[in-house]
C-alpha positions in Angstrom: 53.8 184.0 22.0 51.7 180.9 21.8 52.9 177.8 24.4 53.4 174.2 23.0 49.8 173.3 24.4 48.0 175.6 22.1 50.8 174.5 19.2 49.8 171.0 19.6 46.4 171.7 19.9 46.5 173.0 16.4 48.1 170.6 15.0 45.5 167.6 16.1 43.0 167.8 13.3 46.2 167.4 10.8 47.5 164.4 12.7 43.9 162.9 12.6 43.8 163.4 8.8 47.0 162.1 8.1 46.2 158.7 10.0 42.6 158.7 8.8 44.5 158.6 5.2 46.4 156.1 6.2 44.0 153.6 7.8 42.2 154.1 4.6 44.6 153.2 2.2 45.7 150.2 4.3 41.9 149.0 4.4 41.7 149.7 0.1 44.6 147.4 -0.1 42.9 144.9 2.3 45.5 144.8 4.8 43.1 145.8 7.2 39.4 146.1 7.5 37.1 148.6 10.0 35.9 145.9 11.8 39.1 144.5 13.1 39.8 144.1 16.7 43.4 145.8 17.7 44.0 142.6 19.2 44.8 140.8 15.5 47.8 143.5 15.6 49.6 143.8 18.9 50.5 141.0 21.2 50.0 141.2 24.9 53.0 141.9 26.2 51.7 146.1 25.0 48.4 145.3 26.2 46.1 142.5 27.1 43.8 140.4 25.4 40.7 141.4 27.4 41.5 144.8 26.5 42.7 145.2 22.8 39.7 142.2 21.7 37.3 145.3 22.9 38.8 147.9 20.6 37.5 148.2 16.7 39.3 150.6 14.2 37.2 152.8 13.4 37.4 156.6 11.6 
């Protein structure tokens, strides 16, 4: 019987596709480009502006 580590494990490439599907579609619509800082989409009460200005989407 496999544990939920190895399950999860598994699953990772799937989740990375799925989200790499969906970033794409959001930048073919233009609501987002891969050179935007994750600090034009969260404030800082999640994380600070020093931080999320260093941090480009990117697949």
């Amino acid at each position: 019987m496999k544990g939920f580590s190895s399950r999860l494990a598994e699953r990772t490439p799937m989740n990375k596709m799925f989200t790499s599907i969906g970033v794409m579609q959001l930048v073919e619509s233009g609501k987002l480009s891969l050179t935007d800082k994750l600090s034009d989409f969260i404030d800082e009460s999640w994380l600070s502006k020093e931080i999320s200005k260093k941090i480009q989407i990117q697949i």
